[in-house]
PLY file of the C-alpha trace (Angstrom):
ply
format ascii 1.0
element vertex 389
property float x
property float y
property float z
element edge 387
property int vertex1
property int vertex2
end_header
-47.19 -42.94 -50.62
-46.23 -42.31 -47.09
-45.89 -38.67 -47.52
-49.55 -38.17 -48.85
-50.72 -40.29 -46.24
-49.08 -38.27 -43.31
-50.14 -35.10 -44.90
-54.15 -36.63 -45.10
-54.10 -37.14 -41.37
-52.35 -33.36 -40.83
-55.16 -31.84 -42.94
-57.85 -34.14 -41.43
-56.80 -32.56 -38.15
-56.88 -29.25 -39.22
-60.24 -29.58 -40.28
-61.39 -31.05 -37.50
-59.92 -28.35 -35.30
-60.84 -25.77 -37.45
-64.72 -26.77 -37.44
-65.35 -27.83 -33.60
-62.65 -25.94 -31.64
-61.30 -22.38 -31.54
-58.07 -21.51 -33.25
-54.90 -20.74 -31.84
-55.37 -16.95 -33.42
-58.45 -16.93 -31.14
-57.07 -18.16 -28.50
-54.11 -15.90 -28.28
-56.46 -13.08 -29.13
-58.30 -14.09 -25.42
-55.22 -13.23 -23.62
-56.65 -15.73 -21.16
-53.63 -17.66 -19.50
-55.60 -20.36 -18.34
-57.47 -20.92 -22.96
-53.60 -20.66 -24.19
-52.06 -23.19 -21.51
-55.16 -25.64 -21.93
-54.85 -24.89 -25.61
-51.53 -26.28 -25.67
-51.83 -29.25 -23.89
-54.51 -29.74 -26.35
-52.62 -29.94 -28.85
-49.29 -31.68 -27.57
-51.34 -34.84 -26.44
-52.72 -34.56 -30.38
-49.03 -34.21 -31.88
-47.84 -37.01 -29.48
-50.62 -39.11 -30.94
-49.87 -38.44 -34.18
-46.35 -39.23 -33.79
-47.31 -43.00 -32.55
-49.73 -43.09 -35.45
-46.64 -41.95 -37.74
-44.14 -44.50 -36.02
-47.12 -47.58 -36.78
-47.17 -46.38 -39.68
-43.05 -46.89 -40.14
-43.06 -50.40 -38.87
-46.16 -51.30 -41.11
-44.12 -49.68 -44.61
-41.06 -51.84 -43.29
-42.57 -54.78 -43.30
-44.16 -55.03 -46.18
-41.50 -52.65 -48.54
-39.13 -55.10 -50.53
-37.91 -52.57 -51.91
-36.57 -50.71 -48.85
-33.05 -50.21 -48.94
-30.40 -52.64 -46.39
-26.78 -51.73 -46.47
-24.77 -54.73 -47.63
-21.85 -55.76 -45.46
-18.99 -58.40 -45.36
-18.11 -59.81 -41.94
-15.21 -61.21 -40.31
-15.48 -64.06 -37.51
-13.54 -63.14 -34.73
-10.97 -65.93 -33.53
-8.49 -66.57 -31.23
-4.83 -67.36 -32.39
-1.45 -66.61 -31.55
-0.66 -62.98 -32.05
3.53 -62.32 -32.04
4.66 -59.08 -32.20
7.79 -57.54 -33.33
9.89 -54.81 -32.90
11.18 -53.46 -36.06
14.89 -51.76 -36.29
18.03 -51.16 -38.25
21.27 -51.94 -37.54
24.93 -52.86 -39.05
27.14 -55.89 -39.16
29.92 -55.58 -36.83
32.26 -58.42 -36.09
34.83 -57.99 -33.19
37.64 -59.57 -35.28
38.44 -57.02 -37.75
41.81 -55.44 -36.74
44.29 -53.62 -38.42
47.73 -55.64 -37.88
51.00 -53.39 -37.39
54.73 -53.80 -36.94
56.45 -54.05 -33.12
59.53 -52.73 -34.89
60.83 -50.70 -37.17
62.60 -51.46 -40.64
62.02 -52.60 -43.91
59.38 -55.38 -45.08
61.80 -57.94 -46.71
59.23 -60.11 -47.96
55.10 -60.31 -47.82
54.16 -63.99 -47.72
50.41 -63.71 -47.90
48.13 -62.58 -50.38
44.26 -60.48 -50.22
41.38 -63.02 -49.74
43.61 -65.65 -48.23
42.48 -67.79 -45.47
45.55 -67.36 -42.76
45.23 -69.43 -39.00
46.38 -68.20 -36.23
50.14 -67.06 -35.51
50.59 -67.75 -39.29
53.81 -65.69 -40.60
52.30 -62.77 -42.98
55.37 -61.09 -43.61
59.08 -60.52 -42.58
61.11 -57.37 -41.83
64.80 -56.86 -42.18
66.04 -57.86 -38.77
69.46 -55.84 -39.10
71.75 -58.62 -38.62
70.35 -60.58 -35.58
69.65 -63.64 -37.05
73.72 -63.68 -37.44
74.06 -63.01 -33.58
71.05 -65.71 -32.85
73.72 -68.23 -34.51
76.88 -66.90 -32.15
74.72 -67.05 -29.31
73.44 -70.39 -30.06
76.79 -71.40 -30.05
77.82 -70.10 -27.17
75.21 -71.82 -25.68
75.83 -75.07 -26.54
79.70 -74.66 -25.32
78.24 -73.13 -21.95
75.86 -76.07 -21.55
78.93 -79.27 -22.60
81.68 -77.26 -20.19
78.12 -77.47 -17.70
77.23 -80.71 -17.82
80.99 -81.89 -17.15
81.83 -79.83 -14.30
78.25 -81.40 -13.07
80.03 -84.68 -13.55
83.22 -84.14 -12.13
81.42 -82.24 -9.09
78.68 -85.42 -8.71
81.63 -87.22 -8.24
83.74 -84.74 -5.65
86.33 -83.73 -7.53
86.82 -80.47 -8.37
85.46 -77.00 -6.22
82.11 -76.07 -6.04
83.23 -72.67 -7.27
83.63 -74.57 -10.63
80.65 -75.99 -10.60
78.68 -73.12 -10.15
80.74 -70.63 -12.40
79.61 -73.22 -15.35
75.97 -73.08 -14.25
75.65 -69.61 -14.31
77.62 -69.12 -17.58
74.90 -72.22 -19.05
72.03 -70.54 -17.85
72.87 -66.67 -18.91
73.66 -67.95 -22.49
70.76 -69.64 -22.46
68.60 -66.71 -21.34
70.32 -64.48 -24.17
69.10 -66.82 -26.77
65.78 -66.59 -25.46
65.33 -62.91 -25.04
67.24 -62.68 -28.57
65.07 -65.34 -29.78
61.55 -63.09 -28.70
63.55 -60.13 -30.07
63.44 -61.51 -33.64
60.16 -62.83 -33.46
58.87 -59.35 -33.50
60.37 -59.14 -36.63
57.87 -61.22 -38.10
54.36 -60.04 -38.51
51.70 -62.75 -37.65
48.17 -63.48 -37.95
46.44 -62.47 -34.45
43.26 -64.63 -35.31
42.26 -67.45 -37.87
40.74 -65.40 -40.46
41.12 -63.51 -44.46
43.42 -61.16 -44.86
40.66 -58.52 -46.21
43.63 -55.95 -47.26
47.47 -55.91 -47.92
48.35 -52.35 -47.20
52.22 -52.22 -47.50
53.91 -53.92 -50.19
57.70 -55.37 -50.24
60.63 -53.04 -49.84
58.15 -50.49 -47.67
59.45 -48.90 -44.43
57.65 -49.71 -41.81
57.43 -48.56 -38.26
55.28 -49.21 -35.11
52.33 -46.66 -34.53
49.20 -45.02 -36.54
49.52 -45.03 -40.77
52.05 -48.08 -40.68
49.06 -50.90 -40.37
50.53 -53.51 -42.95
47.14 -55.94 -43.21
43.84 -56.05 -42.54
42.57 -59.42 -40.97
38.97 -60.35 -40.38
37.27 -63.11 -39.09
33.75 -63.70 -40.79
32.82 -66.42 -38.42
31.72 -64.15 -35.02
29.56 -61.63 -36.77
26.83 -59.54 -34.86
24.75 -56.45 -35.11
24.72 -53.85 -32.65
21.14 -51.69 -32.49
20.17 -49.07 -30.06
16.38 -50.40 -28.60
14.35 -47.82 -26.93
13.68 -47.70 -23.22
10.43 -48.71 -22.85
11.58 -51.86 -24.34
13.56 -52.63 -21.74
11.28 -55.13 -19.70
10.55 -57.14 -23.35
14.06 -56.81 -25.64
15.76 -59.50 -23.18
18.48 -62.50 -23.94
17.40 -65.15 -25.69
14.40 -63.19 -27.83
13.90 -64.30 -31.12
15.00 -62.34 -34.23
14.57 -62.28 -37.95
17.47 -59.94 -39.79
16.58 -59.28 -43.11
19.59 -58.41 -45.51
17.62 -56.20 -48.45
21.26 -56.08 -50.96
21.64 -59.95 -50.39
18.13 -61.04 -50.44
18.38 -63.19 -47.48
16.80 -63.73 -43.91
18.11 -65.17 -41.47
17.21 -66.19 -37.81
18.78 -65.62 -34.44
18.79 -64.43 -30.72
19.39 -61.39 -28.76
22.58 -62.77 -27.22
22.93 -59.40 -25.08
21.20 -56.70 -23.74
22.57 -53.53 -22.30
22.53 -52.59 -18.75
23.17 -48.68 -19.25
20.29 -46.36 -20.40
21.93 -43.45 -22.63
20.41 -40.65 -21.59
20.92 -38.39 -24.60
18.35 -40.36 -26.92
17.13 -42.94 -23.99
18.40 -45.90 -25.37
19.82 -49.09 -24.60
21.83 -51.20 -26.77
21.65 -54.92 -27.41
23.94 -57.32 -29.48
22.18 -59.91 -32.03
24.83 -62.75 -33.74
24.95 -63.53 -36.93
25.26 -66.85 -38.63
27.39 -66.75 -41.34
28.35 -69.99 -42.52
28.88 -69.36 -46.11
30.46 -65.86 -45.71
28.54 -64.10 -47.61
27.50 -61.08 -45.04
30.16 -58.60 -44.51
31.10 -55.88 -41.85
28.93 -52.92 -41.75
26.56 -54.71 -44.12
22.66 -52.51 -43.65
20.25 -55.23 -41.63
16.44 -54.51 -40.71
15.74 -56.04 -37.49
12.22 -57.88 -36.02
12.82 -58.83 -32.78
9.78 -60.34 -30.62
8.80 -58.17 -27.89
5.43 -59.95 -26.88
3.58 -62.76 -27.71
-0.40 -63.63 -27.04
-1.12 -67.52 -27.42
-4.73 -66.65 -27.87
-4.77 -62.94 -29.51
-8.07 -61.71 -31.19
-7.23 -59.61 -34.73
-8.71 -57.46 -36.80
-8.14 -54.92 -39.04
-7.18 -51.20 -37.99
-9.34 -50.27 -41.48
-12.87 -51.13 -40.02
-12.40 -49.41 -36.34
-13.97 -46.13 -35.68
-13.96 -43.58 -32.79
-16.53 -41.75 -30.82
-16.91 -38.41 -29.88
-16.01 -39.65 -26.38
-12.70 -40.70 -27.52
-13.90 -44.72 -27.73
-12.60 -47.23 -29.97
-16.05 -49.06 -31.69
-16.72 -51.78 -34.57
-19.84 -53.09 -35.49
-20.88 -56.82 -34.85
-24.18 -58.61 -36.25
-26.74 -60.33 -34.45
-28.95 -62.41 -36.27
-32.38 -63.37 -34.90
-35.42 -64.60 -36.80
-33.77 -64.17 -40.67
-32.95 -60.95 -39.80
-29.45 -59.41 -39.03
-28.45 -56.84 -37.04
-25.28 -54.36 -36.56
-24.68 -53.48 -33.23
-21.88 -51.27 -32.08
-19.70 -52.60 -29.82
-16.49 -51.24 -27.66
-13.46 -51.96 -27.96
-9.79 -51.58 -25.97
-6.84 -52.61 -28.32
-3.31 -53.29 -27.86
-0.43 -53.71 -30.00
-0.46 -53.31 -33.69
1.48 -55.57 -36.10
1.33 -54.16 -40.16
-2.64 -53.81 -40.76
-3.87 -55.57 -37.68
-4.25 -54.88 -34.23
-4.77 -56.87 -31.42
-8.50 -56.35 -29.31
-7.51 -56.76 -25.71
-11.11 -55.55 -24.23
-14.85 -56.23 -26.20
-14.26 -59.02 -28.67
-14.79 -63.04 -27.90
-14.14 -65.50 -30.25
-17.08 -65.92 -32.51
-18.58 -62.74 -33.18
-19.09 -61.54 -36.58
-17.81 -58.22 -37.33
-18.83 -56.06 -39.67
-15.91 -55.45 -42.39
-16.63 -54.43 -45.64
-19.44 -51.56 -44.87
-18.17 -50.63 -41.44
-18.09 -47.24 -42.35
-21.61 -47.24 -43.61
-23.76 -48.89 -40.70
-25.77 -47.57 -38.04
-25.80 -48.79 -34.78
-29.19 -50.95 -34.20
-29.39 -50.99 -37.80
-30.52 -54.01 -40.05
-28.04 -55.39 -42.60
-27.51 -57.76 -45.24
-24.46 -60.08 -45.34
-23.25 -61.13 -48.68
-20.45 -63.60 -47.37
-18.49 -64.40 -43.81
-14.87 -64.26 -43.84
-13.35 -67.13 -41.59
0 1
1 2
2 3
3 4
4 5
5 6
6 7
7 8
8 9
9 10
10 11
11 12
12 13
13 14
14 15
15 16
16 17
17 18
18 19
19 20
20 21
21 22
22 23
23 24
24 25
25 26
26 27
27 28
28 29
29 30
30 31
31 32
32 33
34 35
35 36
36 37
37 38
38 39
39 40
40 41
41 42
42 43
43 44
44 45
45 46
46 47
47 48
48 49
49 50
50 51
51 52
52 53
53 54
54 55
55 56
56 57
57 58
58 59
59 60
60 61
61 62
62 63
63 64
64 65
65 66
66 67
67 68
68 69
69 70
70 71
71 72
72 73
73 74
74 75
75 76
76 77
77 78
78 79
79 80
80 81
81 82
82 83
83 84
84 85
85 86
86 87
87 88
88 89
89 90
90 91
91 92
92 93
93 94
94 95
95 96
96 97
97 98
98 99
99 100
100 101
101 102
102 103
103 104
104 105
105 106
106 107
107 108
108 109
109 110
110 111
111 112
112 113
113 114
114 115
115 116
116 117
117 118
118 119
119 120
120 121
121 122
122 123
123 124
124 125
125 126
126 127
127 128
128 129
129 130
130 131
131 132
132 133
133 134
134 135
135 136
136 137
137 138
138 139
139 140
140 141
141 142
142 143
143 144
144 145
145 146
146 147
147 148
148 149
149 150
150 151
151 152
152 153
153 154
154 155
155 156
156 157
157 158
158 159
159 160
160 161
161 162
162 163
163 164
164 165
165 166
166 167
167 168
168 169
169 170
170 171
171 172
172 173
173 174
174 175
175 176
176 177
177 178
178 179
179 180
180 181
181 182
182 183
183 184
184 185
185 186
186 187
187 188
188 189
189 190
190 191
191 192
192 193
193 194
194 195
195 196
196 197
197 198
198 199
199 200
200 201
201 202
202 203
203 204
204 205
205 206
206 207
207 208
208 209
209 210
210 211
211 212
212 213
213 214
214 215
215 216
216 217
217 218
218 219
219 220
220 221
221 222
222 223
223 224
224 225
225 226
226 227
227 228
228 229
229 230
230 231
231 232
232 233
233 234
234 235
235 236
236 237
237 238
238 239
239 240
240 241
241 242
242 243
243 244
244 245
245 246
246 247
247 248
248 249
249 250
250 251
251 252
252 253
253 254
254 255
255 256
256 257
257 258
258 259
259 260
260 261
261 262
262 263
263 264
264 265
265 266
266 267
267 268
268 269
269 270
270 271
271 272
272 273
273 274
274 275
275 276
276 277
277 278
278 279
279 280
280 281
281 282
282 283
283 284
284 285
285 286
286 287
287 288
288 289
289 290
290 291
291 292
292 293
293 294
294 295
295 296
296 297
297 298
298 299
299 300
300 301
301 302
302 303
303 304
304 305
305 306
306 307
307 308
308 309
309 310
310 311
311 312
312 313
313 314
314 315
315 316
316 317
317 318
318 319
319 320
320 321
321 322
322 323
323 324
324 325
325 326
326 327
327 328
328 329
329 330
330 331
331 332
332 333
333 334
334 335
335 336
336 337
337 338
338 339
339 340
340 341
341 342
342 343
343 344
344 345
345 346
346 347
347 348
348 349
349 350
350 351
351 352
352 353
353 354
354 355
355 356
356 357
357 358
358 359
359 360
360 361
361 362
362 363
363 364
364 365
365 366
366 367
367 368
368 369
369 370
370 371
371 372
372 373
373 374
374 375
375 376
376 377
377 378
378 379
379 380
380 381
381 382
382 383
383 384
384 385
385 386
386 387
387 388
């Protein structure tokens, strides 16, 4: 309909200039500078004309075509709400009580009094090695001792009482207290033949059994000991982090072979930047009350790097980009029934899975186009089928 009526007007003004003015073929023929120039303007203040007529014509057939075709549109309303974002890593349970226990001497494990998996406390006996016969000089010594210390105590008597020479006296002092410090060093001597527990812990591995050699020094580790309680990952954080990844941030470890999450704090943070990879490492513990993570368990880190109170969110799906380089979504305006999408601006900032936080552009309220984005024309007139809260 509007096509035949555009091309009535064109023909009606071909007619017209065809029956009371010359024709641009005459015209031209003139070679008259002054005919062609008039002879244009002529006709640009006619095709300007027809243009409005055109554009009334536009306005008219969308007003009255109910038929005319709307893009249909979902919207979002924009809102304000807290916005925390984390910082997502790996790391690996470590625990700083898991040690390798070995020998202080040399000789032969006589007995092993502990078993794997056992709880042990600390300074607990875990096994015994043939002491070569000192226990039987402990005894002599011992009884030595006690002779040294009687004949002691009476000459202390006997010299209290000025009778006697001092020379006694102290002669039976120093005999008392040598025997006595032979006992002791013979005492610490045999200790070390006994291999104890350096922590409260579960002794993970018994690597020597009874009737083993065993000497001091790398390959003769007897037990492994670990203590489940003081667990904590260690995880290299980049530097740009450095200002946010602080003591005391919150963090969610997520164990994927256990199924389990669990939530703690950055307890420390590095003060040394490596500068082959630009990295600084922090320390996260690990409560473990019911033992059930183990060293060098696999742990994917969220730790909270930055937190808006009163973030506005939307999804990364419905933003678009200009030729300039801009970041735009649509927003509708409604104003006498009728809605309409107008493009709008945007600065963002951080991104958290499929949203991302609008920092510049956005105020709470605004509906945004979402469903459709992709579709609408700035200035454009829409139809909303529902509003997303």
């Amino acid at each position: 309909m509007r096509k035949i009526f555009i091309l009535t007007i064109a023909s009606a003004f071909l007619i017209s200039c065809g029956s009371k003015e010359q024709s641009v073929e005459a015209v031209l023929s003139s070679n008259d500078l002054t005919k062609i120039r008039a002879k244009k303007d002529e006709l640009s203040t006619k095709s300007q004309d027809i243009a409005n007529q055109i554009k009334q014509l536009d306005d008219a057939i969308a007003k009255l075509d109910t038929n005319k075709k709307i893009p249909l549109i979902t919207t979002i309303q924009a809102n304000s709400k807290e916005f925390v974002h984390f910082l997502e890593l790996q790391g690996s349970v470590q625990t700083k009580k898991n040690v390798l226990v070995y020998p202080e001497v040399p000789g032969q494990l006589v007995s092993v009094l502990v078993k794997e998996g056992q709880k042990v406390a600390k300074g607990q006996a875990l096994a015994r090695i043939d002491d070569g016969g000192l226990s039987n000089q402990l005894a002599q010594l011992e009884a030595n001792e006690a002779l040294a210390k009687t004949t002691f105590e009476r000459q202390k008597r006997l010299w209290d009482q000025r009778i006697g020479s001092e020379i006694q006296y102290l002669q039976a002092k120093t005999n008392y207290e040598a025997q006595k410090n032979a006992v002791t060093n013979l005492r610490k001597s045999i200790g070390k033949y006994t291999i104890r527990a350096p922590f409260t812990g579960i002794v993970d591995d018994v690597i020597k059994e009874q009737g083993t050699v065993v000497s001091p020094g790398p390959g003769a580790e007897v037990f492994r000991v670990v203590n489940l309680g003081d667990m904590y990952i260690e995880t290299d954080v980049p530097e740009t982090y450095i200002s946010s990844v602080v003591k005391g941030k919150e963090v969610e470890i997520d164990f994927p072979i256990l199924g389990t999450q669990v939530h703690s704090k950055v307890r420390q943070a590095g003060n040394f930047i490596n500068p082959a990879n630009r990295t600084f490492k922090v320390e996260i513990g690990v409560p473990n009350k019911d033992r059930a993570i183990k060293p060098n368990l696999t742990a994917k880190l969220k730790i909270n790097d930055y937190t808006n109170p009163t973030a506005i969110l939307i999804p990364q799906s419905i933003i678009s980009e200009n030729s300039k380089g801009q970041q735009y979504v649509y927003v509708v305006e409604t104003s006498n029934d009728k809605s309409i999408a107008k493009q709008v601006i945007i600065e963002t900032g951080k991104t958290q899975g499929d949203v991302v936080e609008v920092t510049k552009g956005l105020t709470s309220g605004m509906e945004i186009v979402e469903e459709g984005a992709r579709s609408v024309k700035d200035k454009q007139e829409v139809k909303i089928l529902k509003v997303a809260k």
